[in-house]
C-alpha positions as CSV (number, residue, x, y, z in Angstrom):
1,X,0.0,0.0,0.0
2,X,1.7,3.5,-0.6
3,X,2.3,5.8,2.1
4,X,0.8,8.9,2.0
5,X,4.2,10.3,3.6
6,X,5.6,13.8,1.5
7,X,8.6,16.0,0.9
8,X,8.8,19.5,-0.3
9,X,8.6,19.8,-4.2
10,X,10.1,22.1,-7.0
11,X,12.4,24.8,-5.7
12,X,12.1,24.8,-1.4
13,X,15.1,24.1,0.4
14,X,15.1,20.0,2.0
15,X,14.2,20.1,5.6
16,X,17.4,19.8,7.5
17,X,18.6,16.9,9.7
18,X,17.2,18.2,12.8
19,X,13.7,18.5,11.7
20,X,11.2,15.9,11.0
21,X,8.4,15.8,9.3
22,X,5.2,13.7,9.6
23,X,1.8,13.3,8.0
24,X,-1.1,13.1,10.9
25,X,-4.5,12.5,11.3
26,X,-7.4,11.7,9.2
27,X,-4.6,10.9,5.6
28,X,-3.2,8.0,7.9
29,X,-6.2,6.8,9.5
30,X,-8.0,6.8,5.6
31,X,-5.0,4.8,4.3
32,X,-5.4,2.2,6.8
33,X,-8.7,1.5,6.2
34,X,-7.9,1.5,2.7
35,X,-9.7,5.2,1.7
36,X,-8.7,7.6,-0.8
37,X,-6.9,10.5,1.0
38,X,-8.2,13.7,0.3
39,X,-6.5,15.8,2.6
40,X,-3.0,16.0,4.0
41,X,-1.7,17.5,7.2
42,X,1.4,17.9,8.5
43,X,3.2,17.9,11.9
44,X,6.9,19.2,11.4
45,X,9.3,18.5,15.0
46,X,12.3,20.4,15.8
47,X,11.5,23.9,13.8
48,X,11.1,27.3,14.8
49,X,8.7,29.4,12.4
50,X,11.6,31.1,11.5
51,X,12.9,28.1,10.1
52,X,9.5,27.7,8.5
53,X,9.9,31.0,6.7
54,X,13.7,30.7,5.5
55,X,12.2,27.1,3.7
56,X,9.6,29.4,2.0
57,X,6.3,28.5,3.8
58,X,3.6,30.9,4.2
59,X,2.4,31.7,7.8
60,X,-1.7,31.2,8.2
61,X,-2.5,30.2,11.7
62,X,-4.2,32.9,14.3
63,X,-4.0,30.7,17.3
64,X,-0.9,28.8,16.8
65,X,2.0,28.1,14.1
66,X,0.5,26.7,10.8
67,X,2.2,27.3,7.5
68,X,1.2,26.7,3.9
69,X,3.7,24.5,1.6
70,X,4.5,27.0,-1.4
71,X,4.0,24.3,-4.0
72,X,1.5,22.0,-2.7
73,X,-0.6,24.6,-0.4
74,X,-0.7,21.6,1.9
75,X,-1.0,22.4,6.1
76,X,2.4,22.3,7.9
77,X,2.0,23.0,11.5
78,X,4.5,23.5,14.1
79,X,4.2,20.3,17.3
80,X,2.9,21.6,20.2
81,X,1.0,21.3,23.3
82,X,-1.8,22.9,24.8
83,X,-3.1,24.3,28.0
84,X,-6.8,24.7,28.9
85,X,-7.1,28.2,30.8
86,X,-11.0,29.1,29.7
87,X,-14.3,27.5,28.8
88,X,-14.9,26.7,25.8
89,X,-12.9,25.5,22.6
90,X,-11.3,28.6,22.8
91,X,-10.1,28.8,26.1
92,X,-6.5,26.8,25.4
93,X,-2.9,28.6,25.7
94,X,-0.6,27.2,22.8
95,X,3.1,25.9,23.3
96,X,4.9,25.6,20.3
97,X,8.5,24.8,20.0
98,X,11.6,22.7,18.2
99,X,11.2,20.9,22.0
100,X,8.0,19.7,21.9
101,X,7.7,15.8,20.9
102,X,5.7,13.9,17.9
103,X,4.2,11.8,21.2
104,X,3.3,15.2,22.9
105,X,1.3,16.7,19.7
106,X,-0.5,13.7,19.6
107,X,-1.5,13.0,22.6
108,X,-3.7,16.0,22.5
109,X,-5.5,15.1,20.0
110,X,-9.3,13.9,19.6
111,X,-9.7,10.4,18.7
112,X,-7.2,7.3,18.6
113,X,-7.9,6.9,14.9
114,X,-6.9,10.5,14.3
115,X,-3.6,10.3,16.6
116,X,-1.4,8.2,14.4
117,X,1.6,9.5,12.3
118,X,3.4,8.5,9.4
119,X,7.0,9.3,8.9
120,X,8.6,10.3,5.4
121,X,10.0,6.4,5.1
122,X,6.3,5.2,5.4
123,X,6.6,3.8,9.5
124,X,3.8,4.5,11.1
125,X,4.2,6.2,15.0
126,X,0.7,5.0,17.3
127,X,1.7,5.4,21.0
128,X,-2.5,5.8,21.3
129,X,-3.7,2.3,19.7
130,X,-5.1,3.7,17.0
131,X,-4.4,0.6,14.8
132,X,-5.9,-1.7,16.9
133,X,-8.9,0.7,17.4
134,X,-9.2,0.6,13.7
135,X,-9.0,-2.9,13.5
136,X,-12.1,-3.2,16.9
137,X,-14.3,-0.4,14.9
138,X,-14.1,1.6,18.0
139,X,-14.4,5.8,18.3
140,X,-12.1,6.4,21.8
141,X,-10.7,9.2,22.8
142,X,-6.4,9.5,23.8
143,X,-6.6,11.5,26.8
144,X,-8.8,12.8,29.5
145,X,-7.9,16.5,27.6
146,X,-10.5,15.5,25.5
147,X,-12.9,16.5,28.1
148,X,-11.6,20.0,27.8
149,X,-12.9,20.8,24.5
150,X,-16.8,20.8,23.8
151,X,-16.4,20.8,19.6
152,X,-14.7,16.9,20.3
153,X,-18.6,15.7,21.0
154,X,-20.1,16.8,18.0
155,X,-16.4,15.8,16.1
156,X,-17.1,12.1,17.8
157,X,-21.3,12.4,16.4
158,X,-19.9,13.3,13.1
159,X,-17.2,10.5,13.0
160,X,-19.6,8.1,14.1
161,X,-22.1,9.3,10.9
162,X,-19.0,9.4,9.0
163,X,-18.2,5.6,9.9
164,X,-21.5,4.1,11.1
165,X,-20.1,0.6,11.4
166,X,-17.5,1.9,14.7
167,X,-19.1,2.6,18.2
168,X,-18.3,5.1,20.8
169,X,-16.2,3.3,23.4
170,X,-18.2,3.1,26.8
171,X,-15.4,5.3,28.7
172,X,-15.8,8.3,25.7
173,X,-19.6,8.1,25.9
174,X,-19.2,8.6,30.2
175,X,-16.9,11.4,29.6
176,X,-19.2,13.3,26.7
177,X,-22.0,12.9,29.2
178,X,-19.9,14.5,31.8
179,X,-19.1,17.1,29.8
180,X,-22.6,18.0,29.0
181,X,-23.3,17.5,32.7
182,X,-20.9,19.8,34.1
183,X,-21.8,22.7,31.2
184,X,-18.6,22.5,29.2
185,X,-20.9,21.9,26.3
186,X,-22.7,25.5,26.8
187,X,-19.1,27.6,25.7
188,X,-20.0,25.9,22.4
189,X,-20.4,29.4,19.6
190,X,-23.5,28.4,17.3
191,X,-21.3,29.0,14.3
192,X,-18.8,26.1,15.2
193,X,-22.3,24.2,15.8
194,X,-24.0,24.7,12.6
195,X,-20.2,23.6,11.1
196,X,-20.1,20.9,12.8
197,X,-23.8,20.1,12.8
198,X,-23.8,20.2,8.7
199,X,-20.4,18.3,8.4
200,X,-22.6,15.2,10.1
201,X,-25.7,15.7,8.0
202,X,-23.3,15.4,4.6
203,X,-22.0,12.1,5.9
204,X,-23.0,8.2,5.0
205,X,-25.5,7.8,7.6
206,X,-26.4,11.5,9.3
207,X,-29.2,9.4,11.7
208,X,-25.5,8.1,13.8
209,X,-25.0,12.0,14.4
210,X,-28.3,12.6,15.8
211,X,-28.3,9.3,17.6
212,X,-24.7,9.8,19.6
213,X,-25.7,13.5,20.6
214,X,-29.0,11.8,21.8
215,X,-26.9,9.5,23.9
216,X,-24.8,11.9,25.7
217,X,-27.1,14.8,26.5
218,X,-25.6,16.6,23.9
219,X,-29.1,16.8,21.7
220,X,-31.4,18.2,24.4
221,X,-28.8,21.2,25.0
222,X,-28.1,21.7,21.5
223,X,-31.2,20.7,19.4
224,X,-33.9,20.7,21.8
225,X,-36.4,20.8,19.4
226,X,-35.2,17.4,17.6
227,X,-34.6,16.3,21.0
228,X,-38.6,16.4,21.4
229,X,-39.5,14.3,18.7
230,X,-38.1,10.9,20.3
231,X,-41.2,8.9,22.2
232,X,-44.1,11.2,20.2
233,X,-46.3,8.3,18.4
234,X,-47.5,9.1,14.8
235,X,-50.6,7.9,12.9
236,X,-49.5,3.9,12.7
237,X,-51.9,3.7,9.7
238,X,-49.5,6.2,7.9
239,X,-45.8,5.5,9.8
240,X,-45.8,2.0,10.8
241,X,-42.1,3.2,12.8
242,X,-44.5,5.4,14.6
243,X,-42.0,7.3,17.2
244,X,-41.3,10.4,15.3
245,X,-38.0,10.3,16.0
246,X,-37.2,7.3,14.8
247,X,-39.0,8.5,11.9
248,X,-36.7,11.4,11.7
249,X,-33.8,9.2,11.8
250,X,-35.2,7.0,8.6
251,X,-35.8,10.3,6.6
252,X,-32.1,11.5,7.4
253,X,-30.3,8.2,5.9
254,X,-33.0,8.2,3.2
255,X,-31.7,11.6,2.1
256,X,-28.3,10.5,2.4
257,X,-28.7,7.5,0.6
258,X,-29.8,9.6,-2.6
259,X,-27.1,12.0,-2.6
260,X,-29.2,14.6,-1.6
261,X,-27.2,18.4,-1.0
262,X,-27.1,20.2,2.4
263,X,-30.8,22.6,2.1
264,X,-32.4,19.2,1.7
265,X,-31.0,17.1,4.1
266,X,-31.3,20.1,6.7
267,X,-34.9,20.2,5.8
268,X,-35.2,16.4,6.2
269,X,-33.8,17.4,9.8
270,X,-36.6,19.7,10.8
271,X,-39.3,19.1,9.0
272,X,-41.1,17.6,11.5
273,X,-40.4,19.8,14.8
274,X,-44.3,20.7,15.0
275,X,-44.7,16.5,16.2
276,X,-43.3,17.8,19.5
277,X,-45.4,20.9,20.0
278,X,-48.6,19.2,19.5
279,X,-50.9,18.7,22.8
280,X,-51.8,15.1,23.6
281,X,-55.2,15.1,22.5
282,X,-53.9,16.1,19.2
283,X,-52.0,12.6,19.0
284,X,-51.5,10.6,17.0
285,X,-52.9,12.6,14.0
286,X,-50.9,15.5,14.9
287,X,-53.1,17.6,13.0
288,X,-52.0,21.4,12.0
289,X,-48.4,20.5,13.3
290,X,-47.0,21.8,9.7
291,X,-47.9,25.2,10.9
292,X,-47.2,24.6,14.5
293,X,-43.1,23.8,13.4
294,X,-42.5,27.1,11.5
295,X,-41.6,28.6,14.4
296,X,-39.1,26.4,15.9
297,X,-37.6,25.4,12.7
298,X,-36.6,30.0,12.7
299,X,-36.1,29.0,16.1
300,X,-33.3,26.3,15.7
301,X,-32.1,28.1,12.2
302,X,-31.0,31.4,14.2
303,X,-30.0,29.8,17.4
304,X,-26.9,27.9,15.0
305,X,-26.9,30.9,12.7
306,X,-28.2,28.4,9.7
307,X,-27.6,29.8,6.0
308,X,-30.2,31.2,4.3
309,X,-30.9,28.7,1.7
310,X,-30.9,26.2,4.0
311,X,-33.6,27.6,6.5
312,X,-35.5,28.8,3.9
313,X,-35.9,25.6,2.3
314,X,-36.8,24.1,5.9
315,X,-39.7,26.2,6.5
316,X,-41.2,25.8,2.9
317,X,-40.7,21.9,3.7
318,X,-41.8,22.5,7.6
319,X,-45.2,24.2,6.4
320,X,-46.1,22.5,3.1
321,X,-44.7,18.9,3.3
322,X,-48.4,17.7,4.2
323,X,-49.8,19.1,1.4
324,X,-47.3,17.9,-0.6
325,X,-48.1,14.4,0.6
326,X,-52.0,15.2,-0.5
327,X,-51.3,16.0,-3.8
328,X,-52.9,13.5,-5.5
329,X,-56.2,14.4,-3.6
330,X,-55.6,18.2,-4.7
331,X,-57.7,19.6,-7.6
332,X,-56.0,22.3,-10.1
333,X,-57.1,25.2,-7.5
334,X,-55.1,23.3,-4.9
335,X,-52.3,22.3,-6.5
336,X,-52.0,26.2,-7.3
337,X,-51.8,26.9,-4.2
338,X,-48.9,24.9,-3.1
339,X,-46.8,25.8,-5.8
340,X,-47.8,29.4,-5.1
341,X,-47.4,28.9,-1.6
342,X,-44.0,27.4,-2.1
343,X,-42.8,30.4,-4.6
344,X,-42.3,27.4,-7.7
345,X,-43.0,29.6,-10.3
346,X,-40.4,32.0,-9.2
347,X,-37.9,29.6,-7.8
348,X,-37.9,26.2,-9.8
349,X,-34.8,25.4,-8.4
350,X,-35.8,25.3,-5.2
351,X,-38.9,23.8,-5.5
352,X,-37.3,20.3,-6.9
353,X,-35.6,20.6,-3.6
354,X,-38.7,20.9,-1.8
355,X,-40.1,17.8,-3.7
356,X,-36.7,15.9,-3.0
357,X,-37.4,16.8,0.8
358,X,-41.0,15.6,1.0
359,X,-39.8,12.6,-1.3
360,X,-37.3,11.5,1.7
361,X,-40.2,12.0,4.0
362,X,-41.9,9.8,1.9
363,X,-39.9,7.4,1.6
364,X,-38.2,7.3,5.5
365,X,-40.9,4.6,6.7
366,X,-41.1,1.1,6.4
367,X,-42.7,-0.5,3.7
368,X,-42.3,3.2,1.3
369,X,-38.8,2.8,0.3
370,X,-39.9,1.3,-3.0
371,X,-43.7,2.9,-3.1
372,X,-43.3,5.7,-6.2
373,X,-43.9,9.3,-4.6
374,X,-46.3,9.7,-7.4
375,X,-47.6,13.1,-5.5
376,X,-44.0,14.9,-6.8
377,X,-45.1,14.3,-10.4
378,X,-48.2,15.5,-9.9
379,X,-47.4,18.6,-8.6
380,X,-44.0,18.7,-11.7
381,X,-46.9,18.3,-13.8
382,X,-49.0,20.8,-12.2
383,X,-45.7,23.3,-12.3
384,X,-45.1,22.8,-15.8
385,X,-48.8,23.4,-17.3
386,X,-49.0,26.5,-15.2
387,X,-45.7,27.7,-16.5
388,X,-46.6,27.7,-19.9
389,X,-49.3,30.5,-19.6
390,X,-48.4,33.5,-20.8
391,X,-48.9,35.6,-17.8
392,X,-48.0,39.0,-20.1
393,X,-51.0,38.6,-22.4
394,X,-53.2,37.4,-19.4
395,X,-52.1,40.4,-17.7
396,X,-52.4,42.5,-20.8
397,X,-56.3,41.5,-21.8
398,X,-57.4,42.0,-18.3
399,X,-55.2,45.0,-16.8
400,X,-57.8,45.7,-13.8
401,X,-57.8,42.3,-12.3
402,X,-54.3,40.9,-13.3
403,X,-53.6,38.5,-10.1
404,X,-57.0,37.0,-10.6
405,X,-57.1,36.4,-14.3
406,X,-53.5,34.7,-13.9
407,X,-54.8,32.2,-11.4
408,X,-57.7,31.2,-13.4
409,X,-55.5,30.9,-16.3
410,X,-53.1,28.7,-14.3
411,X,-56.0,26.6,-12.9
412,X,-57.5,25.7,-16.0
413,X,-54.0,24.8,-17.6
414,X,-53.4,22.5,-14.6
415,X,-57.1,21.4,-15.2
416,X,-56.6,20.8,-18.6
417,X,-53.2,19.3,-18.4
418,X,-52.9,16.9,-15.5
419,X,-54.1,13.5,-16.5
420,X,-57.9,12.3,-15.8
């Protein structure tokens, strides 16, 4: 197997005797398991950043010595040690110097699996067991540091989404739940949430994210609202899973299966939230909860600092993904008034993402995976006959009632078009 071990190219200087070099983290653990190695970083041993800057590597790092390789652009950080003086992933004071050890870098790092190093002659350095981790399947963290940081819980949700066939070792799991316990999890900024948060939603199997923050805590202090939907029972006649949340967790892996980007996958997330807002009496029908989630969806979309497209998607899926699902009951008048509702006509775009949201819904329940969605057709159908009206010579034969005389021009093209 190659190594994924590298020297400086081109025209930069060799690195001199006294200073070693080594590839870390995720490129070694992804060889091992046999992965193509996307990125590399770099841990260099012995050098000062002056000796960084004499090889020709460009300084980037606010909070401690990284450096650019001028040829391959590749990450080349200084080893060094940390010290935790404040809450939060902020709160660390950096020690870098050419006297800090490979062993000492590492050993501050996250998992096992992403504290291994490979030298240039391809020998791989593991004082963590991060081979034999590998090998067992098994997410564990190197040192009781890792309780300092708060980002390494949603890192180890993310990981676990990223590689759904490892576990989280029992000892990690006790010390992520005494980290949310003691409030460590709280100094988390929503920005490093969302990243984090988003990360897991674009991996292999986003339901592992949700299900490891579930089993720490982590959830109820960061997603409340998702939190919610676990032990609310659904219609059984229309989600034979019935717990919403387990629901939830089928529509996630759904979307994921079908390669579906971010704004969809986010919407898969939330889509539901009005399930857990809903009185008793209400269950299991859960009727008007569409309208009852719009608010917690804005909720939960400014509370991580979501991105526009994304939240905006969720709360077109939040409010009209039950409609969507009775599209094949709608007449012309109706069906005009979802696409209207969820501004198709000005935003195709994001309407097939809308339909690719409520088609995950769709099919996240037992028995649906292979039932056609035949209610996104429809309403395709319904989008496309509307959209050939000329709205400009509607407009133009009937300039004192123009919004009017386009909507019955639209509803008798979707009347006329869709088949009997």
């Amino acid at each position: 197997m190659p190594t994924c071990a590298s020297k400086p190219i081109g025209d930069v200087p060799s690195f001199p005797e006294r200073i070693k070099v080594y590839v870390v983290g995720g490129a070694v653990r992804d060889r091992l398991l046999g992965l193509a190695v996307q990125d590399r970083d770099h841990v260099v041993v012995g050098a000062t950043p002056e000796d960084m800057a004499r090889l020709g590597f460009r300084p980037v790092g606010k909070d401690f010595p990284v450096f650019l390789h001028p040829k391959t652009q590749e990450e080349y950080a200084l080893a060094r040690t940390e010290r935790k003086t404040a809450r939060g992933y902020k709160g660390f004071q950096v020690y870098a110097s050419p006297e800090v050890t490979l062993e000492e870098d590492l050993i501050r790092r996250d998992l096992t699996i992403n504290a291994m190093a490979e030298a240039e002659d391809g020998s791989i350095v593991d004082p963590h067991g991060g081979r034999r981790d590998l090998a067992a399947k098994v997410l564990r963290h190197v040192s009781a540091a890792f309780g300092e940081d708060p980002v390494r819980i949603l890192r180890v949700a993310r990981f676990a989404a990223r590689f759904p066939e490892f576990s989280v070792a029992e000892e990690t799991l006790a010390l992520m739940r005494a980290m949310v316990a003691s409030g460590e999890i709280d100094a988390l900024i929503p920005e490093r949430v969302w990243q984090e948060i988003s990360r897991g939603l674009m991996e292999i199997r986003p339901s592992r994210l949700i299900e490891v923050l579930r089993d720490c805590g982590a959830l109820k202090k960061l997603l409340p609202e998702v939190d919610m939907l676990f032990g609310v029972p659904q219609d059984p006649a229309k989600h034979p899973e019935i717990d919403t949340g387990a629901h939830l967790l089928r529509v996630l892996d759904w979307a994921a299966g079908q390669g579906h980007p971010l704004p969809v996958r986010y919407a898969a997330l939330v889509h539901d939230l009005g399930k857990g807002l809903t009185p008793r009496e209400r269950w299991p029908d859960h009727g008007g909860h569409e309208a009852a989630g719009m608010d917690a969806v804005r909720e939960v979309s400014t509370r991580i600092r979501v991105p526009t497209d994304c939240k905006e998607l969720a709360l077109a899926v939040a409010r009209w993904h039950g409609e969507a699902h009775r599209a094949d009951r709608l007449d012309a008048a109706g069906l005009l008034a979802v696409l209207e509702a969820t501004d198709a006509f000005r935003r195709p775009e994001r309407f097939e993402q809308f339909l690719l949201a409520c088609a995950d819904d769709h099919h996240g329940r037992p028995g649906y995976e292979a039932r056609p969605f035949v209610q996104a057709e429809r309403l395709r159908q319904a989008l496309a006959a509307a959209q050939a009206v000329d709205a400009g010579a509607v407009a133009a034969a009937a300039p004192g009632r123009i919004p009017e005389a386009i909507r019955a021009a639209r509803t008798a093209a979707i009347a006329a078009g869709l088949p009997s």
